[in-house]
Each structure stands twice: as C-alpha cells, then as structure tokens.
N, C-alpha and C positions, 0 to 999 in steps of 0.2 A: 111577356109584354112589359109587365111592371119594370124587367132589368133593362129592357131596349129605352123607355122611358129616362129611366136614373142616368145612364152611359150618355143620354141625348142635354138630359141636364148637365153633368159635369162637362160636355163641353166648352158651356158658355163662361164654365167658373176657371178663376186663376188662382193659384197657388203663391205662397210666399215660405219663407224658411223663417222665422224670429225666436229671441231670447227670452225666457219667461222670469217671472221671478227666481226661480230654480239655478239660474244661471244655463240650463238646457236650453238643447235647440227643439223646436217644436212645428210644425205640419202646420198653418191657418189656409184656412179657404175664404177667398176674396170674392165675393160675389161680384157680378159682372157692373149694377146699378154701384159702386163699393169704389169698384174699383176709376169710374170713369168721374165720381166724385172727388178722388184722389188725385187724380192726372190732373184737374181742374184749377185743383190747393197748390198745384207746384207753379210756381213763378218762372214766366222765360224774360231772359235777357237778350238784348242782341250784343252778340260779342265779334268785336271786328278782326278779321282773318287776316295774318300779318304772312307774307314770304318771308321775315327771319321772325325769329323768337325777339319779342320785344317783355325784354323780364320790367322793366319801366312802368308799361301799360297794366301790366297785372296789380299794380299798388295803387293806382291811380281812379279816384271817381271818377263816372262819364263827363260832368263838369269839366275835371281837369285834362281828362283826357282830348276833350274835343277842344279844348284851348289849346293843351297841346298842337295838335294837328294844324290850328288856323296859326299858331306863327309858324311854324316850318312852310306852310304854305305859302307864306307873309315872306319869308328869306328864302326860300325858291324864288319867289316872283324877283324879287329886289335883286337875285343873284342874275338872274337872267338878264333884266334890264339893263342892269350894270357892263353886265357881258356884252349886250348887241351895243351898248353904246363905246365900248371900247373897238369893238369889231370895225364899229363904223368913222372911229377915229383912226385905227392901223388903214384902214383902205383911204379914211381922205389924206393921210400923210404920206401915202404909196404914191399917189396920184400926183401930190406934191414934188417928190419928187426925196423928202424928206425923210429918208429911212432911219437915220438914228432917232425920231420922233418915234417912226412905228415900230419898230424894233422894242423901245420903250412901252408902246400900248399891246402890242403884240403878247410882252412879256406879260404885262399884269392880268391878259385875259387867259394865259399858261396858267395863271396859277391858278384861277378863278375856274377853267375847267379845262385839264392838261389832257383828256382827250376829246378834243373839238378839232374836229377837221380842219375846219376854216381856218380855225386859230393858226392848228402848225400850216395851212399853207400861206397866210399872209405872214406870219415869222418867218418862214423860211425865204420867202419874197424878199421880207426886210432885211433878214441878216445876207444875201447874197448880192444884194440889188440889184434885184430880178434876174437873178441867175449868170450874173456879170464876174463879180467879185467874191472870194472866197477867205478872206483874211483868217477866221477861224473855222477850219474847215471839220474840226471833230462835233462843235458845235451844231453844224448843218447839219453833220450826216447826222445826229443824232436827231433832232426835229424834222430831218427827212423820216426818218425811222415813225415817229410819229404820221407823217404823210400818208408815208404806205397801207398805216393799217386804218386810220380814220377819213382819212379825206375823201369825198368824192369823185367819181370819173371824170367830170366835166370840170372840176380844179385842176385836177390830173392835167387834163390834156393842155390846160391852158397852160399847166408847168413847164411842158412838154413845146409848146412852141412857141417861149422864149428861152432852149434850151441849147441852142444853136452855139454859143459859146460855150458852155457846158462839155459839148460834144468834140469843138475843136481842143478844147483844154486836154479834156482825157485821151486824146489823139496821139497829144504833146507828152504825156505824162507817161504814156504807154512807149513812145518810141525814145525817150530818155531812161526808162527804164529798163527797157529792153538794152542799152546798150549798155548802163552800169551794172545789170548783168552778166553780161558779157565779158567785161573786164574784170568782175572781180570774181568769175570762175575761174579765168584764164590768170589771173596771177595767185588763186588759191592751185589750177592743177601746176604753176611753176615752183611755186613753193613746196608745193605737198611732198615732191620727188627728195627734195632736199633734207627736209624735217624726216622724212623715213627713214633715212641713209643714216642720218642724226642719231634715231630712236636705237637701229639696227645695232650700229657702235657703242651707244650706252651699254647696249644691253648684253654685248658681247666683253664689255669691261667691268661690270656688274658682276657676272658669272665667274670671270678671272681672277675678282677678289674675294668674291664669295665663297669658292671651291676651297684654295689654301685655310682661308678662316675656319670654317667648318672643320677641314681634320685638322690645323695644329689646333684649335678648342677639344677635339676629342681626344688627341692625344699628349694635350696639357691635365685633362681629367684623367684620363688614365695613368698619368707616372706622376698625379696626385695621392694616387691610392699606394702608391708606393714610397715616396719621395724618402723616406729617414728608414727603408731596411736597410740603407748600406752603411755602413758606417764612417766609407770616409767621404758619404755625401755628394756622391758623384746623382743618384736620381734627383735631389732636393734642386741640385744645377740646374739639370737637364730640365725639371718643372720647370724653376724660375726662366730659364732664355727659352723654352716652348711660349709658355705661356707668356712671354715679353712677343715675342712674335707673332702670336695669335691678335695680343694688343694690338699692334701695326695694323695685320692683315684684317682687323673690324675699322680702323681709325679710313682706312682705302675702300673699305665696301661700303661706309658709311657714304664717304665721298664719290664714289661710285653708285648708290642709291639716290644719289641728289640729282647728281647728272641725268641719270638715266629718268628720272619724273619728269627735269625740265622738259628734255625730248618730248617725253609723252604729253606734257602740256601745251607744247608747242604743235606737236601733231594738230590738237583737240580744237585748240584757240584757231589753228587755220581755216578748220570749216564753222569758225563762228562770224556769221558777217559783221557784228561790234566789234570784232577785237583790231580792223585794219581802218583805216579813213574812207578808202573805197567801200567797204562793204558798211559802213554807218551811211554814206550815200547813197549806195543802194535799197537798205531800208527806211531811208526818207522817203525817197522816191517810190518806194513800191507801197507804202503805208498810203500817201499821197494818192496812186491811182486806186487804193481799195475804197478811200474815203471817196473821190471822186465818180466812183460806179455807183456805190452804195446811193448818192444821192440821187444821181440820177435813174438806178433804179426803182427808186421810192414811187416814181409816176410812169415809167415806161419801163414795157417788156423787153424795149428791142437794146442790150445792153454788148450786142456785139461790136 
C-alpha cells in the first residue's frame, strides 16, 4: 500500500533535466504547487501572426510596431481613394466622349493597381474607343490580357456588346489573310521547283570538282614522297604539275562550294515568309488577326 501511495504521489510531480555547479546534468523534482508558480513568473506577449516573415517586426517595440501598422493603413486608405477617384474620372471622360483624357486617367490608375479589373476595362475602353478603333493594337491586346484574368462578367459582357465592330474587323482581317496566304504559298510552291533544280546542279558540280581534287591531292602526296629518287627529276616534275593541278581543281571546288550554299540558301529563304514582300504581308496580316482575337477573346468565348 505504502508503494501504491508513492506511484500516486509522483504522479502529480514533474520533472526537469539542469546543470549543477559540477557542470553535470542532474534529475530535479518539481513539485506540482513549484511548478504552477513557475508558469505564473513567465510573462506572455501577444505576438501578431504575419502570412510572410516580416524580419522588420521582430526589431521593432510594440509602440513602433503599431505605428507601423497605422501608416500603411494610412497609404492603403490614400491609395484607394486616389484610385476610385481616378476610376471615376476615366468613366466621366469615357462619357465625354474624351478618350485621350481617360486613357491618361486610366493610365495612372494602371500603375496605382495594375490588377484592377475596372481599371484594364475602362483602358481598354479608352485606348480603342470603345471598341471602334485600334491604332495600337499590341497595346490592347496586351490590357485585354489583363481583362481576361481580372475583370468581371458583367464588364465582360458590356465589352462584349459594343464588340460589333470588333467582330466585323476580324472578319476582314481573316478573309485578307486567308488570301495572302494563298498567294504566298502559291508563289513559295513556284519557286520551290526552281531553287531545287538549282541546289540539284550545285551539287552535282560540287561533286565534279570535288572527285578530281581529292585524288590529284593524293596523288600529289604520294610522288612527294618520292620526288628527288630519280635523278634526272622526272618525279620532282611530275609533283610540281600534280600538285599545280590539284591547285586548280580546289580553286573550282572552292567555287563550286559557294554555289552550291547559295542554292541551299535559296532553297531555306523560300519557305521563310520575311525573306519575299508577299510573305512580310502576310505576316502582318496574320499577327494582325492574332492580336485582334486575342482581344476579343479577353471577354468572349465565342471566338469562332
């Protein structure tokens, strides 16, 4: 009974590990009244919970910490206000009729907070005038791009129906390019035929100078190794006009190596649409209708 006693007593005790004078580690028993004494000595702080690591706050007294806090909440407020009243100057200059005005207001609420819906869809308002005119169209699609991912549905659809010109444009855009492609396949497959033909003959001329070069060099090298056994110099001859000939037949493969690149360049450059006039207008034209989808896809699905 005495031991059931003791076991019932150490339950209420805690333990601790510490250093003695010794420099050893040593066993202390904290009694239970010891320990709640203890917990009481320790001072709590309230410490505010940040979503990132704010290393700033860790140096900072609560004083300065909470002054902190009240100006950023101070240039919050100031930042917003600033914001709606620019908001509300791009929509009265829209109404106006005065797009280079919102365009302007537009701009400085971009910077102020470059993803606000509103924002890109009242810029994109202004820089198109309302959906009319496109003068810089990388521009657009690039504040469209903005549209798509921050603006709301009900902007959306208001984009959406004054998009009517928008629609007839990419119509235009598409049956213009549809037909500069056209042509400038059809004068890459006239040409292609050509330039083949071209590369074919390099390359058959190439080979023709090539062949001769190759053995009179071999066999310049080999009646090198002989040239002064005879004595009256008949191999040293034979070297010298071999090897005068081999000269030639590199001076011919040279210029037959030339040839034969231009072909091949010529080939390459064909199916490059910059290298003709027609094919740089066709990639206006078809950069054109990618930019003009793009915008319009920013607020509508339907981009068939």
């Amino acid at each position: 009974m005495a031991e059931e006693r003791l076991i019932d007593e150490d339950k209420d005790r805690k333990y601790r590990i510490r250093i003695n004078e010794d420099g050893e580690e040593e066993l202390v028993i904290v009694e239970p009244d010891d320990a709640v004494a203890e917990e009481e000595e320790i001072p709590v702080f309230d410490v505010p919970v940040y979503e990132q690591d704010d290393e700033e706050a860790a140096v900072l007294t609560p004083e300065q910490l909470a002054e902190r806090n009240r100006l950023r909440e101070e240039e919050e407020r100031s930042r917003a206000e600033k914001l709606d009243k620019l908001v509300a100057e791009t929509r009265a200059r829209l109404d106006e009729g005065d797009f280079e005005a919102a365009q302007y207001a537009a701009g400085k609420a971009e910077l102020i907070s470059p993803e606000n819906g509103e924002v890109c869809f009242l810029k994109l308002k202004a820089l198109s005038r309302n959906l009319t005119q496109f003068s810089n169209l990388e521009e657009c699609a690039a504040v469209a791009d903005g549209v798509r991912s921050f603006t709301a549905e009900n902007m959306k659809a208001e984009l959406k129906a004054l998009s009517g010109g928008l629609k007839t444009r990419i119509a235009e855009a598409e049956e213009n390019t549809a037909a500069l492609r056209e042509r400038n396949e059809a004068g890459k497959q006239e040409r292609r035929a050509e330039f083949m033909r071209r590369r074919k003959n390099a390359l058959t001329l190439l080979i023709a100078c090539a062949a001769p070069f190759l053995a009179l060099l071999i066999a310049a090298i080999a009646l090198s190794t002989m040239m002064f056994s005879a004595e009256n110099g008949a191999f040293l001859i034979a070297t010298i006009a071999v090897g005068a000939l081999a000269f030639i037949a590199f001076i011919c493969t040279l210029i037959a190596a030339n040839k034969y690149w231009s072909a091949v360049r010529n080939v390459r450059l064909n199916e490059t649409d910059g290298a003709t006039k027609l094919g740089r207008e066709y990639t206006v034209s078809n950069t054109e209708l990618e930019l003009l989808k793009r915008i319009y896809g920013s607020f509508s699905n339907d981009i068939s």
